[in-house]
C-alpha positions as CSV (number, residue, x, y, z in Angstrom):
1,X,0.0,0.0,0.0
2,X,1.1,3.4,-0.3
3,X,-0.7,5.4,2.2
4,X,-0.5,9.2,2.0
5,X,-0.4,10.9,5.4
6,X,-2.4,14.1,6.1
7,X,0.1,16.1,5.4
8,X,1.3,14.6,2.3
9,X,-2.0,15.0,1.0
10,X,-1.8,18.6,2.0
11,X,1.4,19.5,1.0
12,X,2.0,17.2,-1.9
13,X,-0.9,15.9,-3.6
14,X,-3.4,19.1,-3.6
15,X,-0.6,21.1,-5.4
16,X,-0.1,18.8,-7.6
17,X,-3.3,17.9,-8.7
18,X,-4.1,21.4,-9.2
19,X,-1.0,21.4,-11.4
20,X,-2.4,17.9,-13.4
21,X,-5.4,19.6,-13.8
22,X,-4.3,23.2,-15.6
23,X,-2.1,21.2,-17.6
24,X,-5.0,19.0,-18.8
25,X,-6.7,22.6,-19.9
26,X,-3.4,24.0,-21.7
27,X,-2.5,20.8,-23.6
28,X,-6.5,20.4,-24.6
29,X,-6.4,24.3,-26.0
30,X,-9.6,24.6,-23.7
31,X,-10.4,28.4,-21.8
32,X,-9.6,28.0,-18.1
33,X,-13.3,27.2,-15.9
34,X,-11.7,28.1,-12.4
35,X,-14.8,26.8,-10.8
36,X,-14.9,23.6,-12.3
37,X,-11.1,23.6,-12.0
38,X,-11.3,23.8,-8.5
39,X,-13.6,21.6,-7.9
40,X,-11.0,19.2,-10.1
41,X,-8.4,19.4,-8.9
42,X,-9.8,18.6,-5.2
43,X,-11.7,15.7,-6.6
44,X,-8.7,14.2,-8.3
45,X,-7.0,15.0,-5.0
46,X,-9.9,12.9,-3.4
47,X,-10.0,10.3,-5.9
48,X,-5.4,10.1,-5.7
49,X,-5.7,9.7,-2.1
50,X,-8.6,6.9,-1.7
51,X,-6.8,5.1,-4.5
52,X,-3.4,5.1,-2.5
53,X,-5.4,3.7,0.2
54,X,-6.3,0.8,-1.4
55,X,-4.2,-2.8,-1.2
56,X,-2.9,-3.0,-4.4
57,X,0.3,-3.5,-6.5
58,X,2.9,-0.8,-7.0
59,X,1.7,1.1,-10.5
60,X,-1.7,-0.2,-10.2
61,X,-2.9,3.0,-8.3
62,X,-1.1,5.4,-11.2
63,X,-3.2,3.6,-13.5
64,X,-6.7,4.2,-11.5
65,X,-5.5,7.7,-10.5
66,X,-5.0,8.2,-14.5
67,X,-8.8,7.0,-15.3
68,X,-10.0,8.7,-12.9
69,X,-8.4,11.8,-13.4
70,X,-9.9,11.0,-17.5
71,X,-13.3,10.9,-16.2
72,X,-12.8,14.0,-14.2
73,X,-11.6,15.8,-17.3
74,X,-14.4,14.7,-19.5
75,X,-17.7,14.9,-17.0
76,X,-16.8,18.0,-15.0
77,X,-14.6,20.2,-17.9
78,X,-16.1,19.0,-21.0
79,X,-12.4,17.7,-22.4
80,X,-12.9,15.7,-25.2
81,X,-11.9,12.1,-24.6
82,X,-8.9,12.3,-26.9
83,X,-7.2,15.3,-25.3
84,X,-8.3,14.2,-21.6
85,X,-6.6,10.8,-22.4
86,X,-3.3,12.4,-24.4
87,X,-3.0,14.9,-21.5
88,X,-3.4,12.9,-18.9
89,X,-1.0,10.4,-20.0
90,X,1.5,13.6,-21.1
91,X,1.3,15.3,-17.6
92,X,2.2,11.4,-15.8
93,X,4.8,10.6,-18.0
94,X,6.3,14.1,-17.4
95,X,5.9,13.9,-13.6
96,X,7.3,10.4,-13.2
97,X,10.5,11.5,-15.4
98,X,11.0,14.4,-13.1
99,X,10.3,12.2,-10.5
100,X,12.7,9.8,-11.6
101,X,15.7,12.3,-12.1
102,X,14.9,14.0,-8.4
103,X,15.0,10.1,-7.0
104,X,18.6,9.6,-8.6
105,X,19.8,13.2,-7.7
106,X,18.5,12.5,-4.1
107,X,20.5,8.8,-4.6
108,X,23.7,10.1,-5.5
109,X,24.2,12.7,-2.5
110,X,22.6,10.6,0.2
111,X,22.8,7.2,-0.7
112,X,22.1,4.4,2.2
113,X,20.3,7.2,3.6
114,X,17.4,8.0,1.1
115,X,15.2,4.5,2.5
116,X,15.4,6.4,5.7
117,X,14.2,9.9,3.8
118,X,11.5,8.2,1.6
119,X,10.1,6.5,5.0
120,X,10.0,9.6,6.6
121,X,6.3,11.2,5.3
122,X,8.1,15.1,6.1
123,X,11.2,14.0,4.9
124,X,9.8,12.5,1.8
125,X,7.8,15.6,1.0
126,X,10.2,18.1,1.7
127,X,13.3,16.3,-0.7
128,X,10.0,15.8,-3.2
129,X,9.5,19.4,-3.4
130,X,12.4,19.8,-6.1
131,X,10.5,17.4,-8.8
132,X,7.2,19.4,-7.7
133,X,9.0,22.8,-8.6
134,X,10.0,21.3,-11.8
135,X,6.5,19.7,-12.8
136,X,5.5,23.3,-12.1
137,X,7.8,24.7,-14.1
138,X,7.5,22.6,-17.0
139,X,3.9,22.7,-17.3
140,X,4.0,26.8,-16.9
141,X,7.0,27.1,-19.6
142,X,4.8,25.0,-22.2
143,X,1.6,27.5,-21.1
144,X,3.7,30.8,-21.2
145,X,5.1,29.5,-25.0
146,X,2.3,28.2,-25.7
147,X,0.5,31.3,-25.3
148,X,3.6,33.7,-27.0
149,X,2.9,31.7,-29.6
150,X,-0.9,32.8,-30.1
151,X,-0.3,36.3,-29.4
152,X,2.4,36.4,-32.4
153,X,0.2,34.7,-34.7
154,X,-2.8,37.2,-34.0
155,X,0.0,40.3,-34.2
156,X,0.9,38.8,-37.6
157,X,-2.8,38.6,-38.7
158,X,-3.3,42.0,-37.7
159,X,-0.6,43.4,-39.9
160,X,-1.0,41.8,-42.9
């Protein structure tokens, strides 16, 4: 099982949800709903946490929390299936890289240490924080371009 504490579902899963969720709008091209975004992102929150809770296999729960996050995207935002699968996919491929290069970072300067971090819920979230940034980051560089992008093309429209 892999449990979340309180606050690792505070401090780690909330933000990132809310970060799963914007990304789902950008990479769909679909208008920001901050109601229904909110409302999201605390469900998928919900629905990450419950799963977590449940006795299964390692990877099993990504899978569920990945469906369920789909459904989420489709009933409450109106994303079409297409783009809530893609960016759902997208964002936890792009997480668990991040993920994964934080983890071997965090391996190389601790060591035989980091079983003692990861089983340490304040521990774990605080050395986590670094792959949360970059998730952050990531998803707010493609959005910002993304967006650049647009704004060119309609100054280009304008002037011809």
């Amino acid at each position: 099982m892999l449990q979340l504490t309180v606050l690792e579902f505070t401090i780690r899963t909330i933000p990132e949800a809310l970060v799963y969720i914007f990304a789902a709008y950008v990479f769909s091209n679909k208008k920001l709903d901050v109601n229904k975004y909110l409302i999201s992102s605390f469900l998928l929150a919900i629905g990450t946490f419950l799963v977590r809770m449940l006795p299964i296999n390692y990877g099993v729960h990504t899978i569920l929390a990945i469906i369920i996050q789909i459904v989420i995207l489709i009933f409450i935002n109106k994303i079409e299936i297409i783009s809530a699968i893609k960016s759902s996919i997208t964002t936890t491929i792009c997480l668990f890289v991040i993920e994964l290069l934080n983890l071997l970072a965090l391996n190389f300067i601790f060591k035989e240490q980091l079983q003692a971090i990861m089983s340490n819920p304040p521990l774990k979230i605080i050395y986590g924080l670094p792959s949360l940034i970059g998730f952050i980051f990531i998803v707010l560089s493609y959005y910002y371009f993304k967006k650049k992008g647009k704004n060119k093309n309609a100054k280009n429209r304008i002037y011809k």
